[in-house]
C-alpha positions in Angstrom: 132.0 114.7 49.1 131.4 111.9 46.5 128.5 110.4 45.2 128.6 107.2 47.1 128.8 105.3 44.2 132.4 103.9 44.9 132.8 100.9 47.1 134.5 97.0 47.0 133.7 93.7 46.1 134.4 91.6 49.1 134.2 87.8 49.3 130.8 87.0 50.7 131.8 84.1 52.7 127.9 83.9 54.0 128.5 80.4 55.4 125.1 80.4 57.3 122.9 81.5 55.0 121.3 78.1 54.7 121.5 76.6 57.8 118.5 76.7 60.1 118.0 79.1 63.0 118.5 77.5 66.3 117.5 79.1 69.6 120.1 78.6 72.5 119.0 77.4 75.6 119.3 79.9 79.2 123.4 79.7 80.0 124.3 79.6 83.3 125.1 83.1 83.5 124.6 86.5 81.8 126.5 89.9 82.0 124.4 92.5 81.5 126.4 96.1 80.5 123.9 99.1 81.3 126.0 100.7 77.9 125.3 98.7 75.2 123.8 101.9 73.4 124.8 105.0 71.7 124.3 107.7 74.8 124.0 107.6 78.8 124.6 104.2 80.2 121.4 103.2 82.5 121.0 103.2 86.2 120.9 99.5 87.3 117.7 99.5 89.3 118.8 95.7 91.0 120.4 94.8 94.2 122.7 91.7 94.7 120.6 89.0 95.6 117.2 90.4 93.5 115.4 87.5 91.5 114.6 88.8 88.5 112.5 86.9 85.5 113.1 87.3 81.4 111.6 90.6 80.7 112.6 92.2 84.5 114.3 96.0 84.0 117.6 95.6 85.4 118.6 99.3 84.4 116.4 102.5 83.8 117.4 104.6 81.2 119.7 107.8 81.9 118.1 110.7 80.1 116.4 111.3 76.3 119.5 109.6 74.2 119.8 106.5 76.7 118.2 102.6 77.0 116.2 100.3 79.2 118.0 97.4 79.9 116.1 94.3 80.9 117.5 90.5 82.4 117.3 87.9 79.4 116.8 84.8 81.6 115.1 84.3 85.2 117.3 83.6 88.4 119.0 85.8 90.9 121.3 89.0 90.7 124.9 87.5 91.4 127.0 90.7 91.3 127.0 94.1 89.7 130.7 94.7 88.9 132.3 97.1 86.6 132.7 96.2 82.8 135.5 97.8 80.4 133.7 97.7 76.8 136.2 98.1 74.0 135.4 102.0 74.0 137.3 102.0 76.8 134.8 103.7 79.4 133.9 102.2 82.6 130.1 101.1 83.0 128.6 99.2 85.7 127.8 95.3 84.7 124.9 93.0 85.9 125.6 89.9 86.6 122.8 87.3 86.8 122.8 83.8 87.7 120.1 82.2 85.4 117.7 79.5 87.2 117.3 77.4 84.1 113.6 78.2 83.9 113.5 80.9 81.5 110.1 82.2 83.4 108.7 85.5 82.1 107.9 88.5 84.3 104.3 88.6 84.5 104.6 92.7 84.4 105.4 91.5 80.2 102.3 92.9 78.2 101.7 94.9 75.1 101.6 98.2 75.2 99.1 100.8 74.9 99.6 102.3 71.1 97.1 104.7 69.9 99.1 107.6 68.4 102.4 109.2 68.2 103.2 110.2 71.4 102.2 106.6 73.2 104.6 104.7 70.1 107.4 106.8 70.5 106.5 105.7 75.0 106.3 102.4 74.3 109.6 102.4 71.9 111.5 103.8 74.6 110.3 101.6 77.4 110.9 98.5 75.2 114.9 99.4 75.0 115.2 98.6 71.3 118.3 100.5 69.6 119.8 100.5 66.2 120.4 96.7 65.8 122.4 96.7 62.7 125.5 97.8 65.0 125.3 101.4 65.7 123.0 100.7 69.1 121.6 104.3 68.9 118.2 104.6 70.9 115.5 104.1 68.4 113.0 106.3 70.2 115.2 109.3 69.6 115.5 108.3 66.1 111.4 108.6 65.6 111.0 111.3 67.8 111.1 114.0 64.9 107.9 116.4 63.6 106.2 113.5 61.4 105.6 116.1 58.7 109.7 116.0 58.3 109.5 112.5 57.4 109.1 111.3 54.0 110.7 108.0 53.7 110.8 104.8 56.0 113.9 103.1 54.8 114.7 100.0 55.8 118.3 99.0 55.7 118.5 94.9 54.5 121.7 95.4 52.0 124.0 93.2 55.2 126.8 94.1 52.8 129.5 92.4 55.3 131.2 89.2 54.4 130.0 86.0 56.7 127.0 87.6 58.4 123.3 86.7 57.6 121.2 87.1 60.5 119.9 90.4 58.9 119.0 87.7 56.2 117.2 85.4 58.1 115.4 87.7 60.3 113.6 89.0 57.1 113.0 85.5 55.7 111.6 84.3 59.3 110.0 87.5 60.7 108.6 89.2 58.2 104.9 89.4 59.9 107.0 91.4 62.5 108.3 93.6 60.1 104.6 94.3 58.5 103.2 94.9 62.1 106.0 97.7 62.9 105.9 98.9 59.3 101.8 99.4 60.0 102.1 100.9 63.7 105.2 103.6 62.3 102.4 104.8 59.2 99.3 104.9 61.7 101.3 106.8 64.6 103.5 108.8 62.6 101.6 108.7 59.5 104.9 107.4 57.3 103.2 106.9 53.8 106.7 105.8 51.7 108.7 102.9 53.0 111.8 101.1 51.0 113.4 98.3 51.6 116.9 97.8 50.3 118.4 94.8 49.9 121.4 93.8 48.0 120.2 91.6 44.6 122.7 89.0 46.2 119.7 88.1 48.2 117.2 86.9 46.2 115.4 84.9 48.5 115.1 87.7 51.1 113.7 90.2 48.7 111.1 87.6 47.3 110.5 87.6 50.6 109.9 91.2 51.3 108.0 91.3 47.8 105.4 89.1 49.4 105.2 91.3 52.3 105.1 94.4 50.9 102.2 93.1 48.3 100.1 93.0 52.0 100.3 96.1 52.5 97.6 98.9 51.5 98.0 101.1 54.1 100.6 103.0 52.7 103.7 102.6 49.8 105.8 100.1 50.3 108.9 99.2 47.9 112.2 96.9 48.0 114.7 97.9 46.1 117.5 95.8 44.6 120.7 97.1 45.1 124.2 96.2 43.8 126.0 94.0 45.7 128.4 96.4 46.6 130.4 96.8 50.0 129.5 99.2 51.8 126.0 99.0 50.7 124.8 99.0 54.1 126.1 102.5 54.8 123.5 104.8 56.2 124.2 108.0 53.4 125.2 105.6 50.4 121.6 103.6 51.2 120.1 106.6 51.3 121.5 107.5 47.9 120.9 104.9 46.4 117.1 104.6 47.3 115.8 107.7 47.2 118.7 109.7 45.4 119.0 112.2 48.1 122.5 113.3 49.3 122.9 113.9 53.1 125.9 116.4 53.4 129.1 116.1 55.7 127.5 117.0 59.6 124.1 116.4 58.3 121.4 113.8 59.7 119.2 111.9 57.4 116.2 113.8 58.7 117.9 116.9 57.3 116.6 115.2 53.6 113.5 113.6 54.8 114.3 110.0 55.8 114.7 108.1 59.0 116.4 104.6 58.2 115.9 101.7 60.2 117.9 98.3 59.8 115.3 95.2 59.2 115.8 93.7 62.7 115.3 96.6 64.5 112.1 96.8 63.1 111.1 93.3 63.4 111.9 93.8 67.4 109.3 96.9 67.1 106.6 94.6 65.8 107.2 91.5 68.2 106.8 94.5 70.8 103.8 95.7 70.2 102.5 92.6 69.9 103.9 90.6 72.7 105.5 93.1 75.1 108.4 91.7 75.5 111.3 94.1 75.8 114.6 93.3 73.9 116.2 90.2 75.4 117.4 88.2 72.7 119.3 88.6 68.9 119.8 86.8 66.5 123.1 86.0 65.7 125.8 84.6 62.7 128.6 82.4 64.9 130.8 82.2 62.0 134.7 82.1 61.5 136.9 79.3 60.9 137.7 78.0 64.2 133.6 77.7 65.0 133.3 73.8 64.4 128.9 74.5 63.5 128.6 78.1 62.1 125.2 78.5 61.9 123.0 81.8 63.4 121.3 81.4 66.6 118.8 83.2 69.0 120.7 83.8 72.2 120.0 85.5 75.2 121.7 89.1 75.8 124.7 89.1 78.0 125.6 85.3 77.1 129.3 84.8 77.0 130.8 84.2 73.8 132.2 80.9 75.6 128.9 79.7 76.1 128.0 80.8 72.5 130.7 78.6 71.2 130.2 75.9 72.9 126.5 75.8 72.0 128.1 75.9 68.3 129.9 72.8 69.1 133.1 74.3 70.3 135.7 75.9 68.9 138.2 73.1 66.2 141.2 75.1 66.6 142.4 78.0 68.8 140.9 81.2 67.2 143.4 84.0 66.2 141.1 86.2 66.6 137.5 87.2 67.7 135.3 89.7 66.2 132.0 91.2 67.3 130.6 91.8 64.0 131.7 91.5 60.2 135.4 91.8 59.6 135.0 94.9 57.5 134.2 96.9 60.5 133.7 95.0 63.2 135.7 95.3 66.8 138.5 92.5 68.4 137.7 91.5 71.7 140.4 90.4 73.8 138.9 87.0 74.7 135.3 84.8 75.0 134.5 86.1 77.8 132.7 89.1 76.5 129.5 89.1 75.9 126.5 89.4 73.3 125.5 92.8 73.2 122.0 94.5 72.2 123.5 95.2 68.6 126.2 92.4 68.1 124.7 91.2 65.0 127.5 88.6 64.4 130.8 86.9 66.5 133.4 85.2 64.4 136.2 83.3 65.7 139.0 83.6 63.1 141.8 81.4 62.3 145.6 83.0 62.1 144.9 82.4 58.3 141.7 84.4 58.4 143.1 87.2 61.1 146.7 87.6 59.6 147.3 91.4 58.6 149.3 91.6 55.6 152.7 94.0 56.3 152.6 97.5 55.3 155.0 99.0 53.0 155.9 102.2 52.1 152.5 104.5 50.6 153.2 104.4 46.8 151.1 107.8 46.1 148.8 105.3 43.3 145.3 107.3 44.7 143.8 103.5 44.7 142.6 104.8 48.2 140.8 108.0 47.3 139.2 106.2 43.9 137.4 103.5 45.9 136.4 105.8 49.4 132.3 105.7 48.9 132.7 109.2 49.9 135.7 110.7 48.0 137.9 111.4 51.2 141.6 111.0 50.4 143.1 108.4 53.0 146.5 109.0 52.1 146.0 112.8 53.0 144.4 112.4 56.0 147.8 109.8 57.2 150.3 112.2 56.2 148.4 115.0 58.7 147.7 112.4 61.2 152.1 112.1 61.3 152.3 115.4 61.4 149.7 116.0 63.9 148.2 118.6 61.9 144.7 119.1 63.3 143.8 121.6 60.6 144.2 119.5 58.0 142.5 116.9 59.3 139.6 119.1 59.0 140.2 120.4 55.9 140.2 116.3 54.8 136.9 116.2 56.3 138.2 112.7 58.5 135.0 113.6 60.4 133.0 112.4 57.5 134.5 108.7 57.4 132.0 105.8 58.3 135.4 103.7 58.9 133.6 100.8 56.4 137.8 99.9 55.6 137.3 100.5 52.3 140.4 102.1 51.9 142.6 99.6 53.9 141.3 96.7 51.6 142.0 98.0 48.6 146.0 99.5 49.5 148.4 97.4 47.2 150.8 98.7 50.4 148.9 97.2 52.7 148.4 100.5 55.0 146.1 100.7 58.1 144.5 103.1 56.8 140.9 103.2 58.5 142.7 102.9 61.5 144.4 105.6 61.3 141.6 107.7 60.3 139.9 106.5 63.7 142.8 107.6 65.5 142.8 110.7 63.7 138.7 111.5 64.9 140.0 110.8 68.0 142.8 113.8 67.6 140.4 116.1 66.9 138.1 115.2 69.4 141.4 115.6 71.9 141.9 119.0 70.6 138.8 120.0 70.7 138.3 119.3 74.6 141.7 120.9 74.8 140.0 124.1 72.9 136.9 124.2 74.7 139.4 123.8 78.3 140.7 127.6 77.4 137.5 129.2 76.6 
């Protein structure tokens, strides 16, 4: 593999970046999907008919790599119905019909946080996941020997065109961030934390500046980074931080780091000091049909209706809608899903913004393989993919692609070419079962 230094310029197109951050008032309803993590979907532990407050657990988590899910307004259990996420898989969906009161479970207090094993508790029971987008259980993510930690890095680059809620959570929450940043070196004993941030974002890293100056308890560092896409990428962070390389199939534990994006540990820090689980997220409504981009605070499981029309509605019918940046965020098929634990961003794109350019024949230039952060060779990997030639695939290492697009953005052919390395994963992952069937 390469040494992440490749990568894009996209536009930035960060629209809201200077517009204040509104908080949305309780919507009439909320859809709560007991999968809106990385691992076991939660049990819903509600009946239809239940009243439930902001802060009430709606769904206990379902083993180690799993989350707590908890209602974000206060009123009464409607339904619990099934809900088909764009994965594809079938969870269970609680439906709650919000009273308009907003009133907060009196069971909401901070935890209990003396040492290690009572952080990584209270972590857990606060249902916080990777909020950058990945939504992977963040108490699984600490819960390593502390001695096999050497860096705290905290992931600010928000490298993705239009989105800045990353961005305004560290210019509006940074006493959040110092609380978590304080709790993680006491408990875990973390001594070297870095921030990165792209040097786009001067204002944000003053920021951080100012907040890392307060600490003494142990190092902490923001680093300007070029304003590359995909900056944001776990490994090419990593890189470009510490210097370390985490190989193909490796963890960034396996070189001594545990990275946490900027919001995720801002939600840590309101925790412990409030005890209120994660209900809410901040969120850039952005796109060209959006009459009022701007980023707001909006309870989990609000419609993306509801969303718009707290935006002022939607000026023209939207081409499409995005959950995420358009690099590598997800189409939903219409406004009726919902905001999700991790959805960092929704964008409502005009047919100008949305319309794919048509493919034409692969012209063999290597413009794909030059720019892939991690030297993989997209062209390769599409040619195998046609041939369904599952060995090769491996050989390409299509395992090791963060699908950041890169490639697709840069073909003067115009190929789909991070899709159809996601469709080639999926191949192997098809064969695999098939493999593992025999044995």
């Amino acid at each position: 593999m390469a040494l992440y230094l490749r990568g894009i310029r996209t536009p930035h197109r960060k629209n809201t970046l200077k517009q204040p951050v509104v908080r949305m008032e309780a919507p009439g309803t909320v859809t709560l999907p007991m999968a809106m993590h990385i691992g076991a979907p939660a049990i819903p532990v509600v009946k239809v008919g239940d009243t439930v407050k902001v802060g009430t657990k709606i769904g206990e988590a379902n083993g180690r790599i799993s989350s707590n899910i908890y209602s974000s307004v206060s009123g009464n259990v409607k339904r619990i119905e099934e809900y088909l996420p764009h994965n594809g898989t079938a969870v269970a969906a609680v439906v709650i019909e919000s009273d308009g009161e907003m009133t907060v479970d009196p069971a909401v207090c901070p935890p209990t946080v003396n040492n290690r094993e009572e952080l990584i508790a209270a972590i857990r029971e606060s249902g916080i996941v990777g909020l950058g987008g990945a939504g992977f259980p963040t108490h699984v993510k600490l819960d390593v020997e502390p001695e096999r930690i050497e860096y705290l890095l905290i992931n600010g680059a928000e490298c993705e065109p239009y989105v800045t809620s990353d961005t305004v959570t560290m210019l509006t929450r940074a006493e959040d961030m110092r609380d978590a940043i304080l709790a993680l070196n006491r408990c875990l004993g973390i001594g070297k934390v870095m921030i990165g941030i792209e040097n786009n974002k001067k204002t944000a890293i003053a920021a951080m500046q100012k907040m890392a100056s307060s600490i003494t308890a142990c190092t902490v560092e923001v680093k300007s980074l070029p304003s590359v896409y995909p900056q944001g990428g776990e490994k090419l962070l990593i890189y470009h931080t510490t210097g370390r390389k985490v190989s193909a199939g490796k963890l960034p534990i396996d070189v001594g780091c545990v990275v946490l994006n900027c919001t995720t540990l801002a939600a840590i820090g309101a925790y412990l000091r409030t005890g209120m689980p994660l209900v809410e997220k901040c969120v850039t409504v952005d796109g060209g049909a959006v009459k009022n981009p701007q980023n707001v605070i909006v309870p989990i499981g609000t419609s993306m209706k509801d969303l718009f029309d707290f935006c002022g509605g939607l000026q023209v019918q939207p081409d499409k809608i995005v959950y995420g940046g358009p690099m590598m965020g997800v189409t939903v098929p219409g406004d009726a899903s919902m905001v999700q634990k991790a959805t960092n961003a929704v964008l409502a794109l005009t047919a100008k913004e949305a319309k794919l350019p048509k493919p034409t024949a692969c012209i063999r230039c290597g413009t794909c393989t030059n720019t892939c952060p991690f030297g993989l060779a997209p062209a390769a990997i599409a040619g195998a993919y046609e041939r369904k030639d599952t060995e090769a695939l491996k050989a390409r290492l299509v395992d090791a692609c963060m699908e950041c697009g890169c490639c697709s953005f840069v073909c003067p052919a115009n190929r789909p070419l991070v899709q159809i390395n996601k469709l080639s994963k999926q191949m192997l992952k098809e064969e695999q079962k098939k493999e593992a069937s025999k044995s």
